[in-house]
C-alpha positions, 0 to 999 in steps of 0.5 A, spaced: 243 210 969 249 212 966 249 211 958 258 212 956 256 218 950 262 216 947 260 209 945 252 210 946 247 211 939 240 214 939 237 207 940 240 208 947 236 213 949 229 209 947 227 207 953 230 208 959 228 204 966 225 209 970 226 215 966 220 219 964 218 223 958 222 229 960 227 226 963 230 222 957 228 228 953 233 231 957 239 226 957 239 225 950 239 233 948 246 232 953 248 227 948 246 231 941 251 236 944 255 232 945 255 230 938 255 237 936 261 239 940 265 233 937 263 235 930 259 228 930 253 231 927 252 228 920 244 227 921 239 232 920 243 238 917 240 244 913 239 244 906 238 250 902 237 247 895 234 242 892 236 234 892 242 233 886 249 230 886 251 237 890 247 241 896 247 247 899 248 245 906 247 251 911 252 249 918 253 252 923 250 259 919 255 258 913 252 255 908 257 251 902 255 246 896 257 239 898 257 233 894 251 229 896 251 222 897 245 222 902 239 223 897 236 215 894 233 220 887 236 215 882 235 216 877 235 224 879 227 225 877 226 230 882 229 234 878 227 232 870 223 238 867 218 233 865 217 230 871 217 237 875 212 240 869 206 235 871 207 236 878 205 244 877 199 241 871 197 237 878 197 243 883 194 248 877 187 244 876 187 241 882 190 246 888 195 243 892 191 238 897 186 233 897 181 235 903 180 228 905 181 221 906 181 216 900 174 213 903 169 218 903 171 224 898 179 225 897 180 219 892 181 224 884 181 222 877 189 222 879 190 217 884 186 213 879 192 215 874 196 212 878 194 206 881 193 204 874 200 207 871 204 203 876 200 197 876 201 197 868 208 198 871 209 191 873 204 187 868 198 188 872 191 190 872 189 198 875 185 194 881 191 190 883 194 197 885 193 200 892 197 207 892 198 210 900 201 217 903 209 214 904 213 208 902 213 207 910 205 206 911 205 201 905 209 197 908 206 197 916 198 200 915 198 194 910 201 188 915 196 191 920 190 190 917 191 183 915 197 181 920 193 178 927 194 175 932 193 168 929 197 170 924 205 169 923 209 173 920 217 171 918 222 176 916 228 177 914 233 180 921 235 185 915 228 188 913 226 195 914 223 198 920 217 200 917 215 192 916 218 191 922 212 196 925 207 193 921 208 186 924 207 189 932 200 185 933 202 179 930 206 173 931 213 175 929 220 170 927 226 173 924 231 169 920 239 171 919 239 175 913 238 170 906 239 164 910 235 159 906 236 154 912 233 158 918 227 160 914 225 153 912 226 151 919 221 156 921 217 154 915 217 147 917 216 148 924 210 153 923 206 149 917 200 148 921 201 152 928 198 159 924 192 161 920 197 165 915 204 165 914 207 170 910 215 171 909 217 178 907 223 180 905 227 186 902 229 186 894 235 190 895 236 191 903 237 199 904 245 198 909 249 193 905 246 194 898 245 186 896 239 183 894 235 178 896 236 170 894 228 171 891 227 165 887 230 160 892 225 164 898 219 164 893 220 157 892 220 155 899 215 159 901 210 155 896 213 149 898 210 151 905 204 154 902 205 161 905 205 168 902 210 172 900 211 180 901 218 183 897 219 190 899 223 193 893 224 201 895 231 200 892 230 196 886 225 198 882 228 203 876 235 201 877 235 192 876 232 188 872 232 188 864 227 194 863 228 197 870 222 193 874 227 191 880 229 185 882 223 181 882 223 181 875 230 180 875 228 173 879 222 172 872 217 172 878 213 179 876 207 175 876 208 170 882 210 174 888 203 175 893 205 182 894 209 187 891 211 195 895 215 200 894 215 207 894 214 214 890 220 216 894 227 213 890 227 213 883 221 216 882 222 222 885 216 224 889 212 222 895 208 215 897 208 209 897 205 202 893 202 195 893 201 190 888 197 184 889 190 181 887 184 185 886 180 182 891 186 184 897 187 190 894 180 192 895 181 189 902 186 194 903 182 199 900 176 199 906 180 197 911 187 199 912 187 205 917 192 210 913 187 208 907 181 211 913 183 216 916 189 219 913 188 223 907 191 223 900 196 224 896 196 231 893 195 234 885 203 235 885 203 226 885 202 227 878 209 227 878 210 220 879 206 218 873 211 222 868 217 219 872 213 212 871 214 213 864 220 216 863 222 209 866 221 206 859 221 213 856 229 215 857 233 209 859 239 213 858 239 215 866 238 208 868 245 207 864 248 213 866 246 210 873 250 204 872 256 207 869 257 211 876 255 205 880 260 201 877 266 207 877 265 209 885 265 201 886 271 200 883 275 206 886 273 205 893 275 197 892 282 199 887 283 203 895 283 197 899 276 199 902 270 195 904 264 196 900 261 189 902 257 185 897 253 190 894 250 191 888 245 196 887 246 204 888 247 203 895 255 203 897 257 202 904 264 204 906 264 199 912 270 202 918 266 197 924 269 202 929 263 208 931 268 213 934 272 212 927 266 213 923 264 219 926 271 222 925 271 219 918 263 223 917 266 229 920 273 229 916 269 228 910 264 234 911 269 239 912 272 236 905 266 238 902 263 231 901 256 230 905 255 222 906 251 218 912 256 214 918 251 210 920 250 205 926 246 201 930 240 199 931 240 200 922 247 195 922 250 191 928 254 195 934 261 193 931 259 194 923 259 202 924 259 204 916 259 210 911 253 209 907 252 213 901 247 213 894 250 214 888 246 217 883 245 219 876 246 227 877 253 225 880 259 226 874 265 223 874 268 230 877 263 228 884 266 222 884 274 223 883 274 228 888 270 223 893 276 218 892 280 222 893 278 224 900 278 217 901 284 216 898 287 222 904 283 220 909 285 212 908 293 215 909 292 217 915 286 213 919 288 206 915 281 204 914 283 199 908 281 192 909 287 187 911 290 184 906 
């Protein structure tokens, strides 16, 4: 088989027919070096500092400070003196790890600290929290353990691939991204054919930066006595009034089946959550795999606790979050570029040639600014975009000079949108 590298992507190279493990090792290491030799390789660079709006990078064993918008550290908490003293208190009383899985001797006073506190978070109870190792296995050891064969699951096409691995046993239909039609045919269609249908959604999906039509979808979703699951890793900290995400953007903290998310983003540490009744949360307790047999998070998690705090403790990071979110927006529009419809941190510059995104990607390294060209299977083959996180690290100086790249590479390559 023949794969064209100059059109081909990562997923291309999966599952090749009648190759074996070796042998689709070695074709895809020939396209890697490909990659390298076009000076395409935005993905898995050395840094050499910790996450801020600029990083140490280390290419090609030269090492130079880069402006970053590759990091989904908000509100930059992974570096708040606050938060980076309460993981070192953790490490101190408790050592660095656990020893054990949650269910036979790795559960600590601490997990119970932080189950409670991001319960407290959303207006719930701390036996309607279930805490896990990543935001990853919230979502896909929670959709396995109560998603069977005589189940449905009805996912919006734009999910992260985490639920979509979560879904693997089940009974699986997707819809067109926030297409309320599509998703009440298959609610209608399915209303007696499945033991549980559950609709799971994303609160800010993680490649455009939109949101999710939540009360429309919950409405439906009762209408046709479903479930509903909203992932908000990338809404919680940054909408809602008080920071709660979208879900209280959309007035529905209390009514949503199961809310996940992760201690990855805003936060600034590592794990992920779910929100739901007690009764399922102790389900999920004694019968997800990754609460079985995968051990817990470590003392350094008592970070997460002080970032959760400080969510209400310090709104000034939320605001100055916002105030860069909505000065890069308007300079990359002011430009002509294609941002889409987002309306969070994530802003994506969409080029819809691949080619072109890497030539844009690799431009944008030498000029100092470290982003991620991101194509297919994450977005469609021919909506190749540079996607990039604003932060509150990121001062205008940052931001100026990553416009100003732009502006240049704009002159020479008309990436603009049509008028």
């Amino acid at each position: 088989m023949n794969i064209d590298f100059l059109t081909a992507t990562f997923k291309d190279f999966e599952n090749i027919p009648d190759y074996d493990i070796a042998q689709r090792a070695d074709y895809f290491y020939e396209f890697l070096n490909h990659m390298k030799s076009r000076g395409h390789m935005n993905y898995r660079l050395k840094n050499v500092s910790g996450t801020n709006a600029t990083l140490n990078i280390n290419i090609a064993d030269q090492k130079k400070e880069y402006v970053s918008f590759v990091s989904s550290d908000y509100l930059g908490f992974t570096q708040h003196p606050k938060v980076k003293q309460a993981a070192i208190e953790g490490i101190e009383k408790y050592g660095t790890g656990t020893g054990a899985t949650p269910l036979i001797g790795g559960y600590f006073d601490y997990h119970y600290a932080l189950e409670k506190t991001i319960a407290n978070f959303f207006g719930r109870n701390e036996d309607e929290a279930v805490i896990y190792t990543t935001g990853y296995t919230a979502n896909s050891a929670t959709l396995q353990i109560l998603m069977h064969k005589e189940d449905l699951a009805i996912l919006d096409m734009a999910v992260h691939a985490s639920v979509h691995e979560g879904c693997a046993f089940t009974n699986k239909k997707t819809f067109p991204h926030n297409n309320l039609e599509a998703l009440e045919h298959i609610l209608k269609i399915s209303e007696n054919t499945y033991r549980t249908k559950l609709v799971v959604v994303d609160g800010v999906y993680s490649q455009d930066g939109d949101t999710s039509r939540l009360n429309e979808i919950y409405d439906l979703v009762k209408k046709y006595n479903a479930y509903l699951m909203v992932d908000d890793v990338h809404g919680v900290g940054i909408l809602g009034e008080t920071g709660r995400g979208t879900i209280e953007q959309a007035g529905l903290l209390d009514k949503v089946d199961f809310i996940t998310g992760t201690f990855s983003k805003t936060f600034g540490n590592l794990g992920g959550f779910v929100i739901t009744n007690k009764k399922i949360a102790s389900f999920l307790k004694f019968q997800s795999r990754q609460q079985i047999f995968s051990a817990t998070a470590p003392p350094s998690s008592l970070g997460i606790v002080k970032a959760i705090d400080l969510i209400d403790e310090e709104p000034i990071w939320r605001e100055k979050l916002w105030n860069n979110i909505n000065y890069f927006k308007k300079g990359l529009d002011d430009l002509g570029l294609d941002t889409g419809v987002t309306c969070s941190a994530i802003i994506p510059v969409k080029i819809g040639d691949q080619n072109k995104m890497w030539d844009i990607g690799r431009i944008l390294i030498e000029k100092g600014v470290y982003t991620n060209p991101i194509m297919y299977p994450a977005v469609a083959r021919k909506d190749a975009r540079i996607r990039m996180s604003v932060t509150a690290r990121h001062e205008r100086e940052h931001l100026d000079k990553t416009l100003n790249v732009f502006d240049d590479i704009n002159k020479k390559m008309h990436i603009a949108k049509k008028q």
